[in-house]
C-alpha positions as CSV (number, residue, x, y, z in Angstrom):
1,X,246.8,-66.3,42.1
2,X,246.6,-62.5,42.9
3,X,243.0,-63.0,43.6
4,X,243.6,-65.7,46.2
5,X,246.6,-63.5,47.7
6,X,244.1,-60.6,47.7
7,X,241.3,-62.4,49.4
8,X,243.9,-63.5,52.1
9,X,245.0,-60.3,53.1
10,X,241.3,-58.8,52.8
11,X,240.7,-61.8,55.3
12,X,243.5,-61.0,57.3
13,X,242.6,-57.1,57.9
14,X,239.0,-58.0,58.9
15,X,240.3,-60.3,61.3
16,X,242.3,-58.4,62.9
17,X,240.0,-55.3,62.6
18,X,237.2,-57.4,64.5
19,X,239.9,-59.1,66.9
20,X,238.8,-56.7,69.6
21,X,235.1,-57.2,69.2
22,X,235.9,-61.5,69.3
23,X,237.6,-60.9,72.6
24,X,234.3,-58.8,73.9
25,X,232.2,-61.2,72.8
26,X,234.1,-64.2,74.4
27,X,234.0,-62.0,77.7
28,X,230.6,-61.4,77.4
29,X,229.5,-65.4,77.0
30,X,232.0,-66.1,79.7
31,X,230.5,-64.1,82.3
32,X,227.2,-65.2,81.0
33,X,228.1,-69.1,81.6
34,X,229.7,-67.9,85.1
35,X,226.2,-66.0,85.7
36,X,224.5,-69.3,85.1
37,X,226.7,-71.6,87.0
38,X,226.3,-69.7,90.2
39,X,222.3,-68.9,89.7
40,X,222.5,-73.1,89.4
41,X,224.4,-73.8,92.2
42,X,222.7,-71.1,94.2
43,X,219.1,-73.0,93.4
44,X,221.0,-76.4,94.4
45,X,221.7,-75.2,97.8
46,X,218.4,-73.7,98.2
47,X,217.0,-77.4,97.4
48,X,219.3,-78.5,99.9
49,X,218.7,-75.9,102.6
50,X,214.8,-76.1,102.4
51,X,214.3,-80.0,101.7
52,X,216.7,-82.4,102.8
53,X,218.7,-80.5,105.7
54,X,215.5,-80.0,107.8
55,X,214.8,-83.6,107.5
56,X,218.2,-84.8,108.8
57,X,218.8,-82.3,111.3
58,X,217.6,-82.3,114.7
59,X,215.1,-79.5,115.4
60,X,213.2,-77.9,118.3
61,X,209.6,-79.3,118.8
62,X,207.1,-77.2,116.8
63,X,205.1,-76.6,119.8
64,X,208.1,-75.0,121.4
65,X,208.4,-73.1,118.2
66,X,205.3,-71.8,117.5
67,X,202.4,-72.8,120.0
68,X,200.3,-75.7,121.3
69,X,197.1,-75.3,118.9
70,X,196.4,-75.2,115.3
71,X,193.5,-73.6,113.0
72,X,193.1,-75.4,109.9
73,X,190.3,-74.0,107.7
74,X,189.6,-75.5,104.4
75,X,190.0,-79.3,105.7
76,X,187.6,-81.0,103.9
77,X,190.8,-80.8,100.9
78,X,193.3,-83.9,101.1
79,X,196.0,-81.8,101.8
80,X,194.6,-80.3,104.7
81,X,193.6,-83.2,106.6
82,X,197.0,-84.7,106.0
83,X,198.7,-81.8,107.1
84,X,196.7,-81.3,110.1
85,X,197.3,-84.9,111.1
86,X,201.3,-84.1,110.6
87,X,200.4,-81.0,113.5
88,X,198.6,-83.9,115.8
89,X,201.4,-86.7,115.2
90,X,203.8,-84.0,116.7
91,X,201.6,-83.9,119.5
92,X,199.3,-80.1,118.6
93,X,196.0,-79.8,119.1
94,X,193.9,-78.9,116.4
95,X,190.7,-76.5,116.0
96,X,189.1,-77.3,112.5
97,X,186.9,-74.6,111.0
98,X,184.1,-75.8,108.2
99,X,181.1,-74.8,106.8
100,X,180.0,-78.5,106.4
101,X,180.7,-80.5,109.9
102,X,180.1,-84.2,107.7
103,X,183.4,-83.6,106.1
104,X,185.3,-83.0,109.2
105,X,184.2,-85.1,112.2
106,X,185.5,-88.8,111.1
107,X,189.1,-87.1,110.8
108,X,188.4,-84.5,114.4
109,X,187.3,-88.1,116.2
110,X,190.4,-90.0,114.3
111,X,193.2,-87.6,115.3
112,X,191.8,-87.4,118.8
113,X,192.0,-90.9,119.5
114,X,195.2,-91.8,117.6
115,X,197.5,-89.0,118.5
116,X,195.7,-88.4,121.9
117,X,195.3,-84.7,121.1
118,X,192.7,-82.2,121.8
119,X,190.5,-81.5,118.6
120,X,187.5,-79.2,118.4
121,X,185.4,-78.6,115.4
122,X,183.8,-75.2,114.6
123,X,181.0,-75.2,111.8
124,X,181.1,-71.1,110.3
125,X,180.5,-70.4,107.3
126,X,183.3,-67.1,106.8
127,X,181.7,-66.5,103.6
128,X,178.8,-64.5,104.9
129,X,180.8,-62.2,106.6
130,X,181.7,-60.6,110.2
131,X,178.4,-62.2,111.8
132,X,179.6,-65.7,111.2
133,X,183.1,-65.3,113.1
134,X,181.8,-65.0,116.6
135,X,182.0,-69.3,116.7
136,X,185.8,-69.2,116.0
137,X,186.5,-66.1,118.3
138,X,184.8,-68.5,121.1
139,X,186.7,-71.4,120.3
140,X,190.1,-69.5,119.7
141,X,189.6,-67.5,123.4
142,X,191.9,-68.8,125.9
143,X,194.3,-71.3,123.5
144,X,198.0,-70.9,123.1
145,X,197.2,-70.7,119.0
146,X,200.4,-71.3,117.3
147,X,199.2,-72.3,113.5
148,X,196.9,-71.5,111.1
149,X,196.0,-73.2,108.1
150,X,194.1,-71.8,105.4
151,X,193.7,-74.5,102.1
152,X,192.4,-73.4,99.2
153,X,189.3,-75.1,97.7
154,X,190.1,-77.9,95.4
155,X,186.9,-77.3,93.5
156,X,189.1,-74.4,91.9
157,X,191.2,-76.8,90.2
158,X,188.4,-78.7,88.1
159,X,189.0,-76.9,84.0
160,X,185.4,-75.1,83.1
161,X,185.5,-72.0,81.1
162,X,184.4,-68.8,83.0
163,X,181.3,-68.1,81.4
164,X,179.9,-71.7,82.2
165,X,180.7,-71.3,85.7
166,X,177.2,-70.0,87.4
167,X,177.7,-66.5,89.3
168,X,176.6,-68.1,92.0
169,X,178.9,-70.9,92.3
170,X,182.0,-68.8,91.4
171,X,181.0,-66.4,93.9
172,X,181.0,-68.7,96.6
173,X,184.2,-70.7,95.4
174,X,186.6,-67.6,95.3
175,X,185.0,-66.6,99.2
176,X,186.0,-69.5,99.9
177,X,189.9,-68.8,99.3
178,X,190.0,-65.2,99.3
179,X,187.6,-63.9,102.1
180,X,187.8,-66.8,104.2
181,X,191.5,-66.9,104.3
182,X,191.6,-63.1,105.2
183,X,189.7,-63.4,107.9
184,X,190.9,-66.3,109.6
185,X,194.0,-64.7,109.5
186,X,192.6,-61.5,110.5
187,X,190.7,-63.3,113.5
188,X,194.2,-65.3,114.2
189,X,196.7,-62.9,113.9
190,X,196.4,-60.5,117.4
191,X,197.2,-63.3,119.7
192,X,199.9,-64.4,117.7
193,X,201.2,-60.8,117.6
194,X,200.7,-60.9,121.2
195,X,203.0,-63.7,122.3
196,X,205.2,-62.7,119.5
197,X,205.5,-66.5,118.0
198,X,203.0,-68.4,115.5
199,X,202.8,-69.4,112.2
200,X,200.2,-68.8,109.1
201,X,200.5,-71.3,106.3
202,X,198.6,-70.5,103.3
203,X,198.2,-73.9,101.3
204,X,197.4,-72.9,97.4
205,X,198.9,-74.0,94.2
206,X,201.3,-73.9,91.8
207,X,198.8,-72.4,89.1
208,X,200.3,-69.1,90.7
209,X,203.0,-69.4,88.6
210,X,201.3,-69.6,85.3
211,X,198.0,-68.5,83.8
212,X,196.0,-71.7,82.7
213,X,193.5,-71.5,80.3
214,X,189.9,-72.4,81.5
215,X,191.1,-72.4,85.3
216,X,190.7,-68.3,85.4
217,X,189.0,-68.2,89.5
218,X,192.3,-71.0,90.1
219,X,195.0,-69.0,88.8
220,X,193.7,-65.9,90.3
221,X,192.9,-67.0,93.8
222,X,196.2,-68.8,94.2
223,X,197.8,-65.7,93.0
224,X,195.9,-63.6,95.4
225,X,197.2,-66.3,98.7
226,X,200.7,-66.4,97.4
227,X,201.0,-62.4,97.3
228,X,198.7,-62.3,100.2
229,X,201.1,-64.3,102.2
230,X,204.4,-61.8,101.3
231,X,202.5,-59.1,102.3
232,X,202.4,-60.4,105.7
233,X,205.2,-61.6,106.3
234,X,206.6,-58.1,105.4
235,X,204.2,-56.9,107.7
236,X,204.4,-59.2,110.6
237,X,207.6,-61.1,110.0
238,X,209.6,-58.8,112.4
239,X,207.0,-59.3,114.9
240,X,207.7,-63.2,115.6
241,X,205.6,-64.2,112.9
242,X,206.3,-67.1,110.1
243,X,204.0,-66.6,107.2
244,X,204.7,-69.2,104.4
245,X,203.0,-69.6,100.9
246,X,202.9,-73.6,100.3
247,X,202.1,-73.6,96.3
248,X,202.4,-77.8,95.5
249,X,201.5,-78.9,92.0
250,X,199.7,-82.0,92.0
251,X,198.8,-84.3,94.8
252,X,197.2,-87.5,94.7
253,X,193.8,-88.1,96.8
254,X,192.8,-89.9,99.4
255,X,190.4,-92.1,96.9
256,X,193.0,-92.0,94.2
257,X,193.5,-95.5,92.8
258,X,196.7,-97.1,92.9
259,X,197.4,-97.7,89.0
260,X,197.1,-93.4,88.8
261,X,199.8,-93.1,91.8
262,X,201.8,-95.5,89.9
263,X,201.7,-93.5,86.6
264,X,202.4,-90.4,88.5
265,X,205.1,-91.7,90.8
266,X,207.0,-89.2,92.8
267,X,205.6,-86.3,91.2
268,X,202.1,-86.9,92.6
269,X,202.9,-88.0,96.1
270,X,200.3,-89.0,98.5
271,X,198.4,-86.5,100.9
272,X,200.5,-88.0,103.8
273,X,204.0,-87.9,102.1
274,X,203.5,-84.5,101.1
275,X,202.2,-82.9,104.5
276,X,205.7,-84.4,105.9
277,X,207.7,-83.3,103.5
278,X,206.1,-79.4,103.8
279,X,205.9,-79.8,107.6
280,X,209.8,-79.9,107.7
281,X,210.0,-76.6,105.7
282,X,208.0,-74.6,108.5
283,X,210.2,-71.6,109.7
284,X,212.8,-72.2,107.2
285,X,211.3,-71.1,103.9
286,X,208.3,-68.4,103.6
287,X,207.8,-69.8,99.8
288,X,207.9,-72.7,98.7
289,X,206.3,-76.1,97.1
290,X,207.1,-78.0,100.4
291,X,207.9,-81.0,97.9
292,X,211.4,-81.5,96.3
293,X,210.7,-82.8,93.2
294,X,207.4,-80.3,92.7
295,X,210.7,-77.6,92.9
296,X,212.0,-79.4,90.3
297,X,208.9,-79.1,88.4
298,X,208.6,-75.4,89.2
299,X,212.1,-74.3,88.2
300,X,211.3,-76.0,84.8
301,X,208.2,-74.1,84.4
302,X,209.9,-70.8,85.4
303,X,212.3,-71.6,82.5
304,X,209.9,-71.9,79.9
305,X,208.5,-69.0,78.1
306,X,205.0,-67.9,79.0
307,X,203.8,-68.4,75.0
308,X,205.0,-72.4,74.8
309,X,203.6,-72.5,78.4
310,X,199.8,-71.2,76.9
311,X,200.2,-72.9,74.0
312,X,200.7,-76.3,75.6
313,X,198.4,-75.7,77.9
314,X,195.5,-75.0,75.2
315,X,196.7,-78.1,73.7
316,X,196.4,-80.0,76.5
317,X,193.3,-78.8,77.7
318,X,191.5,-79.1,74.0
319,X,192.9,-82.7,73.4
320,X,191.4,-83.8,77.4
């Protein structure tokens, strides 16, 4: 019985020895949770701000905006064409620039003739340097440009091991993205600065958030846009200037067949749903998916550490 009194008071002094540390403790969880809570509710009103009040809201015409022409380079990708077909269906004119003019001309004709919209198409190949600009410089001279457009090369997305990838090919894939983006913005970018309005979308992907295993030139060329485009909007953003990183996850093809859209559902949206859904973000954020539910997606990937995130992927990418 003296043990059990003794073991009771023994009790009693450490309680009320670490009394003080409980209550620090509780404080610190409590503003922890109330750290949380507002980082949550924050995010939820930036979903709201970016996604759904655009879409509801009245806005100014983006020609008003921004300008009465568009560069889109890079619109041999699905996104591209659907994006610059969102620009014509709100009544801008669009320049394409490609290196192969087959890819190009059944949409330049299309968007013409549906929208009733100027379109031009310039064949350059940015990759070989200075020399090949001097076709976009001509078509750009004289044109109220108020967009440009740079999409990344979807054959960056297709999973091959570095060293497999020929020098060659990898050479000409990250030119593609990298060089070719710079210098359509370079070639872009004084008029703009000139009439102190325009915008420069840089259309990547959401590998930028990651590393991915066996998609090395894709996580680093995505990375390079998304940085690329901060860059400039610290540099130009006080100058009239919207520069926005569009980084979406995945998005369904034009050929796609309907049974994969299905098993995808909203997460994999079509070309055309996705373009409208971006196209209402332009001006008011200068990064983001331009798709709700792909924010969804990224906030979850943000929240998982980067050595479950490898792991699954090496998983993944073994077991496909």
């Amino acid at each position: 019985m003296a043990a059990v009194d003794s073991f009771q008071l023994l009790y009693q002094q450490i309680a009320c020895s670490c009394n003080s540390y409980f209550e620090t403790l509780a404080l610190v969880g409590a503003l922890y949770t109330a750290s949380r809570a507002f980082f949550l509710l924050r995010d939820c009103c930036a979903l709201l701000r970016v996604h759904f009040l655009p879409r509801m809201i009245p806005r100014k015409k983006l020609t008003q905006c921004f300008g009465e022409w568009a560069v889109v380079y890079g619109a041999s990708d699905a996104v591209a064409k659907a994006y610059a077909e969102e620009l014509a269906r709100q009544g801008i004119s669009i320049i394409f620039v490609s290196q192969d003019h087959t890819t190009v001309t059944d949409t330049t004709i299309s968007l013409s003739q549906n929208y009733g919209v100027e379109t031009v198409l310039v064949v350059a190949d940015l990759t070989l340097g200075q020399a090949a600009s001097k076709p976009v410089r001509d078509a750009l001279r004289g044109k109220d440009i108020g967009f440009l457009v740079n999409c990344m090369d979807e054959s960056l997305a297709f999973p091959q091991d570095l060293i497999e990838v020929p020098e060659r090919e990898l050479f000409e894939l990250v030119n593609k993205t990298v060089v070719a983006a710079t210098l359509m913005t370079r070639l872009v970018l004084p008029g703009m600065v000139e009439r102190s309005r325009g915008a420069v979308v840089n259309i990547s992907s959401g590998a930028c958030a990651r590393p991915l295993p066996r998609r090395v030139a894709l996580t680093a060329s995505t990375g390079y846009l998304d940085h690329f485009s901060l860059a400039l909007h610290l540099e130009y953003g006080g100058k009239g200037i919207f520069v926005q990183s569009l980084i979406p996850f995945q998005v369904a093809s034009s050929g796609q067949p309907a049974s994969s859209l299905a098993l995808g559902g909203w997460l994999v949206p079509k070309p055309e749903v996705y373009a409208r859904h971006a196209i209402s973000t332009l001006g008011i954020s200068h990064r983001t998916t331009g798709y709700w539910p792909h924010t969804l997606q990224y906030a979850l990937m943000r929240c998982i550490p980067e050595w479950i995130w490898v792991l699954g992927s090496r998983m993944l990418m073994s077991s496909s």
